[in-house]
DRENBADO-75888 format. One record per residue (C-alpha): residue in three letters; residue number from 1; x, y, z. Coordinates in nm, 3 decimals, always signed. Layout:
! DRENBADO-75888
r	k	u	v	w
ALA	NUM	X	Y	Z
...
! end
This chain:
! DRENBADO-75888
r	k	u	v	w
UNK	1	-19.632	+11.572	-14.691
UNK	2	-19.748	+11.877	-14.454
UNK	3	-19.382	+11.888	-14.269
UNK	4	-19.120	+12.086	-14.427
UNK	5	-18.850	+11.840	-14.332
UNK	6	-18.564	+12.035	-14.484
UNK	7	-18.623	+12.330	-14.184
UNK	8	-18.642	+12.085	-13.923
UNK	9	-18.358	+12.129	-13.678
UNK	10	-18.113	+11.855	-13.715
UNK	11	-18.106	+11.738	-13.369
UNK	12	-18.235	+11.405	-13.318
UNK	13	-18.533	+11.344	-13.049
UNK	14	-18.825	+11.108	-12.971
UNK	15	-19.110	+11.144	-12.745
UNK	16	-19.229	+10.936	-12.489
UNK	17	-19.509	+10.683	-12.406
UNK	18	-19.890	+10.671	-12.494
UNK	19	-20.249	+10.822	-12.627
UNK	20	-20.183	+11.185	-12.731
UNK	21	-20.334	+11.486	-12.584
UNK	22	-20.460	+11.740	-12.811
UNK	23	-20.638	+12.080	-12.779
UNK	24	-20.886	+12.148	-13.066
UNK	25	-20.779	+12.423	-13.329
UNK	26	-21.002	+12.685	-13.210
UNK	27	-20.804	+12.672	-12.828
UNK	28	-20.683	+12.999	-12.703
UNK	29	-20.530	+12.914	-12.407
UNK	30	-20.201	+13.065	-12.317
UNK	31	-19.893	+12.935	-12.331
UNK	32	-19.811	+12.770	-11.982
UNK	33	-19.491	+12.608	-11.816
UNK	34	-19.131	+12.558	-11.927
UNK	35	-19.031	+12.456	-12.296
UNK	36	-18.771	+12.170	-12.330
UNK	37	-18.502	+12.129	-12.652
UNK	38	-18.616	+11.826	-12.916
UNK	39	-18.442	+11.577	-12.696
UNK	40	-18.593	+11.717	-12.356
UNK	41	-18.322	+11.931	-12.309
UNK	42	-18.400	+12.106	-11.948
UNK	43	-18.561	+11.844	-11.822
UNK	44	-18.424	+11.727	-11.501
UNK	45	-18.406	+11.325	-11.530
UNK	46	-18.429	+11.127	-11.152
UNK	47	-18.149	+10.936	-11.171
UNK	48	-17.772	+10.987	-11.440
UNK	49	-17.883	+11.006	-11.860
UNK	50	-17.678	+10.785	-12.032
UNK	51	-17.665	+10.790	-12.440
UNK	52	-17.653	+10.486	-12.669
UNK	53	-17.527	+10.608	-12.965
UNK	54	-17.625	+10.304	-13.267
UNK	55	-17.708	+10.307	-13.609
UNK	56	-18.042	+10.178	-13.766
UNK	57	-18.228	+10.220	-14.113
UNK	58	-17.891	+10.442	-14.210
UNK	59	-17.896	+10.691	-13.966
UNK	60	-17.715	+10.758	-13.641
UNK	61	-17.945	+10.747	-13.313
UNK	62	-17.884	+10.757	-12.960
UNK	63	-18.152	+10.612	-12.716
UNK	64	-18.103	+10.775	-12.398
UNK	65	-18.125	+10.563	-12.089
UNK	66	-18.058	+10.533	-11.714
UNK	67	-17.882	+10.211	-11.559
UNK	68	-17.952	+10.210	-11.178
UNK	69	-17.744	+9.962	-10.994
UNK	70	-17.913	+9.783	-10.723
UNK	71	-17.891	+9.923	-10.374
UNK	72	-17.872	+9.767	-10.089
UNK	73	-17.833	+9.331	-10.193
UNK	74	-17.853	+9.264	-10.524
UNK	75	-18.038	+8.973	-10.619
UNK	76	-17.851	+8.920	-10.957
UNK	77	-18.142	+9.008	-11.168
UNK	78	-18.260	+9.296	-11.469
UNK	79	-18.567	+9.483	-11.503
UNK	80	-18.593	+9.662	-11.762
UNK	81	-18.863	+9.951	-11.817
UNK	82	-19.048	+10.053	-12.138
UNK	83	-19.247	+10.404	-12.122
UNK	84	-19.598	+10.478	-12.242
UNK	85	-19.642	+10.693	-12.557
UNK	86	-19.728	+10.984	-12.336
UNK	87	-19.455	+10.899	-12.082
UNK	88	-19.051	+10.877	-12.086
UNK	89	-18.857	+10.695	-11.939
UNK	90	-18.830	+10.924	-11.573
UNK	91	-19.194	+10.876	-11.532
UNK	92	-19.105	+10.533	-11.354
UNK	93	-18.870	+10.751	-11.098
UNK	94	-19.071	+10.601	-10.823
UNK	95	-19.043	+10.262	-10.973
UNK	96	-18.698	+10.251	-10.989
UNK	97	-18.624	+10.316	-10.668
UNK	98	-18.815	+10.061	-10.504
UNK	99	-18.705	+9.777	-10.798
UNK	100	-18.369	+9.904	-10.762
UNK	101	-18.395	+9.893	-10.298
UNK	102	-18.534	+9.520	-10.383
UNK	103	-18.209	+9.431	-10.526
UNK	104	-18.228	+9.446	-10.902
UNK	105	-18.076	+9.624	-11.160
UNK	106	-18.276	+9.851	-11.337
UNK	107	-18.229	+9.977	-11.719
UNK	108	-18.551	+10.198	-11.810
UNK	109	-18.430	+10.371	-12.212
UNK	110	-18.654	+10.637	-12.351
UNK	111	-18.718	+10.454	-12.735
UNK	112	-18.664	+10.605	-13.064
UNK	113	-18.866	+10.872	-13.131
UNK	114	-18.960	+10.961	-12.750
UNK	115	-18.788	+11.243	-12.491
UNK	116	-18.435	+11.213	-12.442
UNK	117	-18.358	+10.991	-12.769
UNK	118	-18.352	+11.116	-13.138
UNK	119	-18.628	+11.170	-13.333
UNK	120	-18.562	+11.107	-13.668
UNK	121	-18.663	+11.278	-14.004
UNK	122	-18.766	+10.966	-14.188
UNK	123	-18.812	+10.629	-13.966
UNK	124	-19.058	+10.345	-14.049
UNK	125	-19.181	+10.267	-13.679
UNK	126	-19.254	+9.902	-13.576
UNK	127	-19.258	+9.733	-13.224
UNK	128	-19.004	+9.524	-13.411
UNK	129	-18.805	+9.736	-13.481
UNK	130	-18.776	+9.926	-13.144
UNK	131	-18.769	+9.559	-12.968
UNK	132	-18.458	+9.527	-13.155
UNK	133	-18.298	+9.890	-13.052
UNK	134	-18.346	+9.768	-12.690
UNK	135	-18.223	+9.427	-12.742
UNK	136	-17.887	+9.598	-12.896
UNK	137	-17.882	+9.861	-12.616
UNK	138	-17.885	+9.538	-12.352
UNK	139	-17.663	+9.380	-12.543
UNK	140	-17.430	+9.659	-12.504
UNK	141	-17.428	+9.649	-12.163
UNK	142	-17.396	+9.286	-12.130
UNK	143	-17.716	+9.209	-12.034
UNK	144	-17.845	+8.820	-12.128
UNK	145	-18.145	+8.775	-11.986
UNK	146	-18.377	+9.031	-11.804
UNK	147	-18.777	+9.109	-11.677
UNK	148	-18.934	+9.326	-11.903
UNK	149	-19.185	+9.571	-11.676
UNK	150	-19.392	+9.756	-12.010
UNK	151	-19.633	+10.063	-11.947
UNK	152	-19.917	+10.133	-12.206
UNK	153	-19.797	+10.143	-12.498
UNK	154	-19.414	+10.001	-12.369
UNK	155	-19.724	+9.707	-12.258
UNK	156	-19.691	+9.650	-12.669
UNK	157	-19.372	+9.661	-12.683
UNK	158	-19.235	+9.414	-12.403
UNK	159	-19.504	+9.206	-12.555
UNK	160	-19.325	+9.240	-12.865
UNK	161	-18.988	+9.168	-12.711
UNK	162	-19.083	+8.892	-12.561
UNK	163	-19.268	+8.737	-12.865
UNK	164	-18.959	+8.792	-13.072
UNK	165	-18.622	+8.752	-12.821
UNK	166	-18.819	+8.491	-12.596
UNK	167	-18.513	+8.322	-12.459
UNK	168	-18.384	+8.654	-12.303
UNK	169	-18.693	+8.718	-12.106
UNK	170	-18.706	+8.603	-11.743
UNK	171	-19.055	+8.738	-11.640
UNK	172	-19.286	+8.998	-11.853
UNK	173	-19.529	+9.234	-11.634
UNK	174	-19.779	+9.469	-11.756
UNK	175	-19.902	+9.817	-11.637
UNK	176	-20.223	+9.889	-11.834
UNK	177	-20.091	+9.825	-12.166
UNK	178	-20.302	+9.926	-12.482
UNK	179	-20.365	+9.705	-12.736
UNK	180	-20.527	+9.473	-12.510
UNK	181	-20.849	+9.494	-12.815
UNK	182	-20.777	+9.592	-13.168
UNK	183	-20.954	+9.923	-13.196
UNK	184	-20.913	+9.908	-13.584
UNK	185	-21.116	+9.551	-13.633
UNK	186	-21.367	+9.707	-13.367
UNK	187	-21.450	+10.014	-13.564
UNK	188	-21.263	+10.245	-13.502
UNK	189	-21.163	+10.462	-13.823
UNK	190	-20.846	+10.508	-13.964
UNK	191	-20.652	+10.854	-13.918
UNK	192	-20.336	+10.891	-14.140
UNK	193	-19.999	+11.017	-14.052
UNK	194	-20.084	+11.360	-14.153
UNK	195	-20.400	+11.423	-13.976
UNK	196	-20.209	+11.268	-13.634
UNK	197	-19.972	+11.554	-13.766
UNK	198	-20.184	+11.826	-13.766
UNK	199	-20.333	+11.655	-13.425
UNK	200	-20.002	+11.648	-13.249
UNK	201	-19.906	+12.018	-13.370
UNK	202	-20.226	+12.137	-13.149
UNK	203	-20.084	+11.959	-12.810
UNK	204	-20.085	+12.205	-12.532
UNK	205	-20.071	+12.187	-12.100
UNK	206	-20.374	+12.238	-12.076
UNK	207	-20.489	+11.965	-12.348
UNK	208	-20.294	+11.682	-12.177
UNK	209	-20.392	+11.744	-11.829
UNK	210	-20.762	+11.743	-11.950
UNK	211	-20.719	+11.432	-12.172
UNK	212	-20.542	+11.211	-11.854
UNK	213	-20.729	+11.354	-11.581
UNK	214	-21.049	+11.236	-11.757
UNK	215	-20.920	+10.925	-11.931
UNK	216	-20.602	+10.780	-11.734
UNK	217	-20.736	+10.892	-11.373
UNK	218	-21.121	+10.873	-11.394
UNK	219	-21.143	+11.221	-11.306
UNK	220	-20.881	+11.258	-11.061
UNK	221	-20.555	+11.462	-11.029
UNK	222	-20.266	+11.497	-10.803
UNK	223	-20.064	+11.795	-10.816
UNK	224	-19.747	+11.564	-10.881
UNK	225	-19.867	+11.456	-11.228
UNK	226	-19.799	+11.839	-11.309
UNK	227	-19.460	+11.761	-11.363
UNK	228	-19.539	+11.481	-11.690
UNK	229	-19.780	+11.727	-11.817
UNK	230	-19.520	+12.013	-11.838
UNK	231	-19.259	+11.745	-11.977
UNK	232	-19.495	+11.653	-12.246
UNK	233	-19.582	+11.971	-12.327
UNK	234	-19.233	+12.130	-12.315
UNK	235	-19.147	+11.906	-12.596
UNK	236	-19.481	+11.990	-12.771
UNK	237	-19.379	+12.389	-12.792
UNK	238	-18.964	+12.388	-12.744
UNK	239	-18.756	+12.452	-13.106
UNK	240	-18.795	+12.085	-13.216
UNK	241	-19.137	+12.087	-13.174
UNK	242	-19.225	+11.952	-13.535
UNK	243	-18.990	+11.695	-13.537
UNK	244	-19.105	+11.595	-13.190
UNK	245	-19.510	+11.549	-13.365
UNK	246	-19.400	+11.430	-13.684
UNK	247	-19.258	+11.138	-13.488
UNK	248	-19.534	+11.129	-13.241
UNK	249	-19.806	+11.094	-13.575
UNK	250	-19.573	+10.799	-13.718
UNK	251	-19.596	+10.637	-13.347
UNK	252	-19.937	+10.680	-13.298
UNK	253	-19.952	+10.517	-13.667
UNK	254	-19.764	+10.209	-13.573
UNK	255	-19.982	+10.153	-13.258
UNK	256	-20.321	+10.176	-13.448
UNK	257	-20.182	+9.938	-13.681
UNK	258	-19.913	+9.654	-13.575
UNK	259	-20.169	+9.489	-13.288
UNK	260	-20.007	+9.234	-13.070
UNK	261	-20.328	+9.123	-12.934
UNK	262	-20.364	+8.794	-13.141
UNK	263	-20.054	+8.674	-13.022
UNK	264	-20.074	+8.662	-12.661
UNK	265	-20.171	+8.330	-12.684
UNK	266	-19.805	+8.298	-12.798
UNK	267	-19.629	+8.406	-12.466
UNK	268	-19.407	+8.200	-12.306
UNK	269	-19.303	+8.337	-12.030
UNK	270	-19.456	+8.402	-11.661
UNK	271	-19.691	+8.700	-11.762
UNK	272	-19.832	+8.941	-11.489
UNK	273	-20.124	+9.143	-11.600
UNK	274	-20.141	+9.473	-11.357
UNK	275	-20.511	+9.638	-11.434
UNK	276	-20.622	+9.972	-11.304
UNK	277	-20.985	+9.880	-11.360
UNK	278	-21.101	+10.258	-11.394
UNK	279	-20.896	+10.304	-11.766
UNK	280	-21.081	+10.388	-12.086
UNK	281	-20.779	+10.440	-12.301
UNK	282	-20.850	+10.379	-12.653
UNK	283	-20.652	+10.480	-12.959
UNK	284	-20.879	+10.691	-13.167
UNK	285	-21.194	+10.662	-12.926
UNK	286	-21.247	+11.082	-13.062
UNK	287	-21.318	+10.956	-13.421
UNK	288	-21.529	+10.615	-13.280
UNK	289	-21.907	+10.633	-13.366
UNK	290	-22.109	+10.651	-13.072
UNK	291	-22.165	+10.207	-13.084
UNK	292	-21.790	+10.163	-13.123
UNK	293	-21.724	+10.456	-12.820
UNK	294	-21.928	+10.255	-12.605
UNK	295	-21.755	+9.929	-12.621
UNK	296	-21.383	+10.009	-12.601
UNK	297	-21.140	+10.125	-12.384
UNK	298	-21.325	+9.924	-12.082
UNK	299	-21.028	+9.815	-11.834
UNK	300	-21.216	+9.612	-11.584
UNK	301	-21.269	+9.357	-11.845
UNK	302	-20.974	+9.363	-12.095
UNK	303	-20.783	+9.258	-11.824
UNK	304	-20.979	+8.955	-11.710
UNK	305	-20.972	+8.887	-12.133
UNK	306	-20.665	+8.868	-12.192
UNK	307	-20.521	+8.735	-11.852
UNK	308	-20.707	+8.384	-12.048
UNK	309	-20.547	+8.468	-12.333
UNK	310	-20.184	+8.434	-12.211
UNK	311	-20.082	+8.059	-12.120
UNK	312	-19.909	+8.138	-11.787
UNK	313	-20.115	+8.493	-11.685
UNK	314	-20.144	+8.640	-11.327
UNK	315	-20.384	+8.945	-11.312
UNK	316	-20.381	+9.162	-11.017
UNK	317	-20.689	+9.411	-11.061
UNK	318	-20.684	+9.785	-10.874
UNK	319	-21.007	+9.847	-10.854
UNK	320	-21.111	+10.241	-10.883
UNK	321	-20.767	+10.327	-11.019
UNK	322	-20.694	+10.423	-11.375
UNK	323	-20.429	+10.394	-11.633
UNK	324	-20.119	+10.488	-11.419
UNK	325	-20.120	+10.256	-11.082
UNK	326	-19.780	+10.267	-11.020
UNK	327	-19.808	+10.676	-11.045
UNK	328	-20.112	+10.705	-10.844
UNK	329	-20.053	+10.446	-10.520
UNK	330	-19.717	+10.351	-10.575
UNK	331	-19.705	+10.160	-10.207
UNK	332	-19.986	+9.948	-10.329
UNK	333	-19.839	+9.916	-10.691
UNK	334	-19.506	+9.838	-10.557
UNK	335	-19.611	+9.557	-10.316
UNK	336	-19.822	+9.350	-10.550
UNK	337	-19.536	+9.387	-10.862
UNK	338	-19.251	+9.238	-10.568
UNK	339	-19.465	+9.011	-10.448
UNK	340	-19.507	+8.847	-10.766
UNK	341	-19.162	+8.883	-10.877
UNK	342	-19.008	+8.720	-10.602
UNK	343	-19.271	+8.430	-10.573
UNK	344	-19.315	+8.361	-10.965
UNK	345	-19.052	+8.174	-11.124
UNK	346	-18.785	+8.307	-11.413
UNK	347	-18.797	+8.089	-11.735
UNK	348	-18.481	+7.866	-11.700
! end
């Protein structure tokens, strides 16, 4: 194994959310923005960090997490928010302030292995497995039944949840959520855990903003998405910063190989599909051969697949916008994700 586990600091950490961001070995660009501690240490969260301290695979983890009561009414009800790989958990700030001024309670945890939660030396990843950290960490705060609301890669993961705890989802909604194909069946060619190592070890500013201006925003930026880019990238350089990529490499192993997309079809639950139709995510598109480039990634009609995959499917399309609606028109985002809450009806 390339790390040299036994100089790792012992602090515990995970990154956050989706496709990774890297800079190719030959990049001399200086280093730019703030630098954050292995469990984003310094980094100013939007609402109170809570810690769920729990123990799994013999170790002793903490997810960290905020629990926003509603404001205003509450209408009784849960959402609860899973990040993309290249996200945490205070990317949905914006999110949980309008769920939270529509009356619900809002729990959105930062998983094992992303931002504010540990990051373990040895963990063998699964959506399984971190469906069942965030069933314990609702369990813990008395929650029964609640909507899942996944980004990207937490897209996945509710799915995952929802296949495996169905009876303690209300609702599941989508943002965008990878694994909508299976890029390995489609060509795409395998990368191990080391070379996502070495990948992830290369991750600078500059590297991510590149990577989700052009991918996630179809050549757009706004100079609020600054902010994610130094929060990724703060974590990419800080003192834990090869504990941070060893656990990003094992992540980015699980998603290329634990596809949920043959079981939508299983889904039981009310299932909202919301598709910015400008997205060409794609794990491992870089190492695709030109035929197998050319047919993934395509966002304006994954969603219209798989919205006939899952029995009880609603897909609201934004056309022109890419892999982050609810980052880039929030209003707009906001509005259609209410509507259908409030109109579609929780499993009894």
């Amino acid at each position: 194994m390339s790390v040299t586990l036994s100089r790792w600091l012992p602090g515990l950490f995970l990154t956050a959310a989706l496709p990774v961001l890297a800079q190719a070995a030959t990049d001399t660009a200086p280093a730019e923005g703030p630098a954050y501690g292995p469990e984003l240490q310094g980094f100013q969260y939007p609402y109170t960090l809570k810690h769920f301290a729990f123990e799994s695979q013999g170790q002793s983890l903490q997810m960290g997490y905020m629990d926003v009561a509603a404001h205003g009414k509450a209408n009784g009800r849960t959402v609860v928010l899973m990040h993309g790989k290249n996200f945490c958990a205070a990317t949905w700030d914006s999110s949980i302030k309008a769920l939270s001024e529509a009356g619900y309670r809002v729990i959105a945890p930062d998983q094992i292995g992303f931002c504010t939660s540990s990051k373990p030396e040895h963990y063998q990843y699964s959506f399984q497995q971190l469906a069942t950290n965030t069933q314990q960490l609702l369990k813990a705060l008395g929650i029964q039944k609640a909507t899942l609301l996944g980004h990207s890669t937490g897209g996945m993961l509710a799915t995952r949840y929802a296949l495996l705890f169905p009876e303690q989802v209300d609702q599941l909604a989508m943002v965008n959520p990878i694994g909508l194909e299976d890029w390995k069946a489609l060509g795409v060619p395998y990368r191990t855990v080391d070379q996502w190592y070495q990948r992830e070890l290369k991750v600078t500013a500059q590297g991510i903003r590149e990577y989700e201006r052009t991918t996630y925003y179809d050549g757009r930026w706004k100079p609020e998405f600054d902010r994610w880019v130094d929060m990724l990238a703060g974590l990419s350089k800080g003192p834990g910063k090869t504990q941070v990529a060893w656990n990003s490499a094992l992540i980015y192993d699980m998603i290329f190989t634990q596809p949920v997309y043959y079981e939508f079809k299983d889904l039981k639950m009310p299932t909202l599909l919301l598709i910015g139709t400008s997205d060409t995510t794609a794990i491992g598109k870089d190492l695709a051969p030109p035929e197998v480039k050319a047919k993934i990634g395509h966002y304006e009609v994954l969603g219209k697949q798989v919205a006939k995959l899952i029995p009880q499917s609603t897909l609201v399309e934004f056309p022109g916008m890419g892999h982050a609606p609810q980052m880039e028109e929030p209003a707009k985002f906001h509005q259609a994700l209410l509507s259908w809450l409030d109109k579609t009806p929780s499993v009894p």
